[in-house]
C-alpha positions in Angstrom: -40.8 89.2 -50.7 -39.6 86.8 -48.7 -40.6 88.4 -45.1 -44.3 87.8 -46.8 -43.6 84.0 -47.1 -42.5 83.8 -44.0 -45.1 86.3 -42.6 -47.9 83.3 -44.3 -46.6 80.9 -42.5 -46.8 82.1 -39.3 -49.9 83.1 -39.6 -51.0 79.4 -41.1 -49.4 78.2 -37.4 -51.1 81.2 -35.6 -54.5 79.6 -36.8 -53.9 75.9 -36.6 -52.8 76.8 -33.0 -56.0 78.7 -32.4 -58.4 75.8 -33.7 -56.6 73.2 -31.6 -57.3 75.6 -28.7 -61.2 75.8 -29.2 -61.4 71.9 -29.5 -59.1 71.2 -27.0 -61.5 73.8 -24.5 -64.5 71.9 -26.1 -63.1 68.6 -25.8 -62.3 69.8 -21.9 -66.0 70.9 -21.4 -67.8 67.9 -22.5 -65.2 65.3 -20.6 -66.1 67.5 -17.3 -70.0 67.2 -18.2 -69.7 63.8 -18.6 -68.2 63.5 -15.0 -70.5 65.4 -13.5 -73.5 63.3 -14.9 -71.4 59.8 -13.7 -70.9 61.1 -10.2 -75.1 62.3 -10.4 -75.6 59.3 -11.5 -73.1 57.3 -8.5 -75.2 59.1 -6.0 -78.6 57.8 -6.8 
C-alpha cells in the first residue's frame, strides 16, 4: 500500500511541475510580444 502513497505523490509533483511549465512558456511568450511591440513602437 504504501508504494501507492508514494506513487500519488509523485504524480501530484509530476502535475504541479507540468502547470508551472505551461505558465512559465505562456508567461515567456507574452513578455517577448510585449518587446516586440516596444521596439515597433521605438522605431516609429
Amino acid at each position: 500500500m504504501g508504494i501507492w502513497i508514494e506513487l500519488g505523490i509523485f504524480g501530484l509533483v509530476f502535475v504541479f511541475a507540468w502547470h508551472q511549465m505551461r505558465d512559465l512558456k505562456k508567461e515567456r511568450l507574452k513578455s517577448e510580444k510585449q518587446q516586440a511591440q516596444a521596439a515597433d513602437q521605438a522605431k516609429e
